[in-house]
C-alpha positions in Angstrom: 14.8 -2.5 45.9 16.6 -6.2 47.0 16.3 -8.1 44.0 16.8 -11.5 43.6 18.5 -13.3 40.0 18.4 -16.9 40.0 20.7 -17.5 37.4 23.1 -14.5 37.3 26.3 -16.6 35.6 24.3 -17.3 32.5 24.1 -14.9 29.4 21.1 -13.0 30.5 21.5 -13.2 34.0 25.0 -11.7 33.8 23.4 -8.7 31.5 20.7 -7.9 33.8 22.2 -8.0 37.2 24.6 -5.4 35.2 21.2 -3.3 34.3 19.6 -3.8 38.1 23.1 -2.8 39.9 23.5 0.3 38.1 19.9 1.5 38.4 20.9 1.5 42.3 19.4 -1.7 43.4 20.9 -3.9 45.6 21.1 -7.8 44.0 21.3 -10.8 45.5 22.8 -13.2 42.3 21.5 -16.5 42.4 24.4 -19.0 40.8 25.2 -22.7 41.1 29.0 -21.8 40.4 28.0 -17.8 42.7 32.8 -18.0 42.7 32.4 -17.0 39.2 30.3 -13.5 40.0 32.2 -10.1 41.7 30.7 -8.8 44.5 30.3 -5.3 44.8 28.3 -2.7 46.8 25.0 -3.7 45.1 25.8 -7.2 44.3 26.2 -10.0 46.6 26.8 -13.3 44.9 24.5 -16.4 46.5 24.7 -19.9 46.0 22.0 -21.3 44.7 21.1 -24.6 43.6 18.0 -25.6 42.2 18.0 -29.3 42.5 17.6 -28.6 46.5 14.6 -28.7 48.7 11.9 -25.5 48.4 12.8 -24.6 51.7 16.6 -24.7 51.4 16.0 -22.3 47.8 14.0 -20.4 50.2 16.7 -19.5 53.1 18.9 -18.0 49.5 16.2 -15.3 49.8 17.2 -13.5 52.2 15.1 -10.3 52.3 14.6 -9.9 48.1 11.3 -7.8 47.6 11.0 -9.0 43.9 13.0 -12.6 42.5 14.1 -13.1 38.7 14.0 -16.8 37.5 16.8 -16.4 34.3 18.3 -19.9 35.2 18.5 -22.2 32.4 21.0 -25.5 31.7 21.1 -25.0 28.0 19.4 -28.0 27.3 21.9 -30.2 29.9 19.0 -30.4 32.9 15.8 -30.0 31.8 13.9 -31.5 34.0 15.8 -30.5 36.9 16.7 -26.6 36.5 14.7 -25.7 33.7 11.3 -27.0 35.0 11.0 -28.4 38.6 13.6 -25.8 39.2 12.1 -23.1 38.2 8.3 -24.4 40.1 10.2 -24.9 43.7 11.8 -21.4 43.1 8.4 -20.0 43.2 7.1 -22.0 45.9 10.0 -21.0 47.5 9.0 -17.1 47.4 5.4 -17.7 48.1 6.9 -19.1 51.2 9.2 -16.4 51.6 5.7 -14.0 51.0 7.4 -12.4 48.2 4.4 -10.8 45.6 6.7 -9.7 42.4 8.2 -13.0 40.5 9.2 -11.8 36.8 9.8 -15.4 34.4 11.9 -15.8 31.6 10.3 -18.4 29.7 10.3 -18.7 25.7 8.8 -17.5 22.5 5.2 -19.3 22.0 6.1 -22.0 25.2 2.4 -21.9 26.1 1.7 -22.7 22.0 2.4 -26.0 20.9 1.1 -25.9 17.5 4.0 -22.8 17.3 6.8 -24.6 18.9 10.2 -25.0 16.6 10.7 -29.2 16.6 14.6 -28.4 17.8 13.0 -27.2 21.1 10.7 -29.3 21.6 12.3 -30.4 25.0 13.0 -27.1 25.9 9.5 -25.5 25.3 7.9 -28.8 26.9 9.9 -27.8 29.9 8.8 -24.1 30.0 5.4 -24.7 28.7 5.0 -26.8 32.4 6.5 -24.5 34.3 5.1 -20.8 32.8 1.6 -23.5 33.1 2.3 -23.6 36.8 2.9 -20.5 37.6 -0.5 -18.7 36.1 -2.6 -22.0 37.4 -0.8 -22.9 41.1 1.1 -19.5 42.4 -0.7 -16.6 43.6 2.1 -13.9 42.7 2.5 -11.0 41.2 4.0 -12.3 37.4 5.0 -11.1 34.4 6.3 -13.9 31.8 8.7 -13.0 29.1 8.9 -15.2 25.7 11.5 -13.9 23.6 12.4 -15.4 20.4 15.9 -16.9 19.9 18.8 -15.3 22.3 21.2 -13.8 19.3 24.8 -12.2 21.4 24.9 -8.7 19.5 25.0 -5.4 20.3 21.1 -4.1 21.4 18.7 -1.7 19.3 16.6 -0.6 22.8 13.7 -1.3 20.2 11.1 -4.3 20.1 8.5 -4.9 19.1 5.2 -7.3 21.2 3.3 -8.4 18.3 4.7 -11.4 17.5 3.3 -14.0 14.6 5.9 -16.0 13.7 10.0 -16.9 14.6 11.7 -13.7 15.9 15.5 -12.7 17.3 16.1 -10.9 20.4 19.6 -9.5 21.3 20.3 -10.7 25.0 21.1 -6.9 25.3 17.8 -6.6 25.2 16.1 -9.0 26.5 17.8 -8.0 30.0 16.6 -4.5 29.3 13.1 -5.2 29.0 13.0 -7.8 31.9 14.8 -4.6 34.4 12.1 -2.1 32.9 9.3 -5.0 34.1 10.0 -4.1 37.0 8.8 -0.3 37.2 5.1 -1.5 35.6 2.6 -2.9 37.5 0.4 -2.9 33.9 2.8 -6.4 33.5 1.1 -8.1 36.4 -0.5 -11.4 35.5 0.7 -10.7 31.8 2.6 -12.8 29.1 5.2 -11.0 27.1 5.8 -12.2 23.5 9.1 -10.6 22.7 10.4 -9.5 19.0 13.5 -7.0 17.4 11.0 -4.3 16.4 10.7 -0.7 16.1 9.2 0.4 19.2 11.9 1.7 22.4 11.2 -0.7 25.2 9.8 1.5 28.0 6.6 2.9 25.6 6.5 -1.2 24.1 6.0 -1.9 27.3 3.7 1.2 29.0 1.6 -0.2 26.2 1.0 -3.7 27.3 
């Protein structure tokens, strides 16, 4: 497929356009800073810059047949990447007519009463914009929440029964937001995302 990252310089991004790319799809890497990414014969660096209009996020399209919304300021632009960002990207592929928009949002964003008082800001963000894309889009979704983003070496198991605070390795995270791709079952679904004991491709045929 033509796949679309918006965000391929950050942590995740970088780690999944790696796990697209050498599946044998062809990735069109989404970056403010797009000098910072190698291009390859499956991926061709974009800019991209999310405080532009929907339709000038919309010509960085190009031909994608699915779009990956990884971006994230790290707490710097919260407002602007994080949230209205992330809403004009996807009015930007509902203009494009693009169906399959996979999300990476955050663990319990759509729970208040879970939310961790250090990220408040940051789930306040993400709660608007995961709220926007189930109530105002029409595309094919799948929302991943993952627990805290911990830089170590993946397990390839997790686990979706989540009650309480989890880690995820960004390993895989990226891993389970590629295999999204290959199951329609994750349509209009969100993910809660744990470490666990499960390999990610049955975790996820069982969703």
């Amino acid at each position: 497929m033509k796949i679309f990252i918006a965000g391929a310089t950050g942590r995740v991004g970088e780690e999944l356009t790696k796990k697209l790319s050498e599946q044998g799809h062809t990735i069109y890497a989404g970056a403010r800073h797009e000098e910072k990414l190698t291009k390859n014969a499956f991926v061709q660096p974009v800019h991209l810059d999310l405080h532009r209009s929907v339709s000038e996020i919309a010509e960085t399209l190009a031909d994608a047949e699915a779009v990956y919304f990884v971006a994230g300021s790290r707490g710097k632009d919260l407002l602007q990447t994080d949230l209205f960002g992330g809403v004009k990207l996807m009015q930007a592929v509902e203009q494009k007519k693009i169906k399959r928009y996979i999300h990476l949002s955050s663990l319990f964003a759509l729970q208040p009463e879970n939310w961790h008082p250090s990220l408040t800001d940051y789930n306040i963000a993400k709660f608007f914009s995961d709220n926007w894309l189930i109530e105002q889009t029409q595309l094919d979704y799948t929302i991943l929440q993952p627990g805290s983003l911990i830089e170590r070496p993946g397990s390839g198991k997790i686990t979706t029964n989540i009650t309480g605070g989890t880690e995820n390795s960004i390993e895989d995270v990226a891993s389970v937001l590629a295999e999204l791709l290959d199951h329609d079952n994750t349509i209009k679904k969100i993910i809660l995302m744990g470490s666990g004991e499960t390999p990610i491709a049955e975790a996820i045929k069982q969703i």
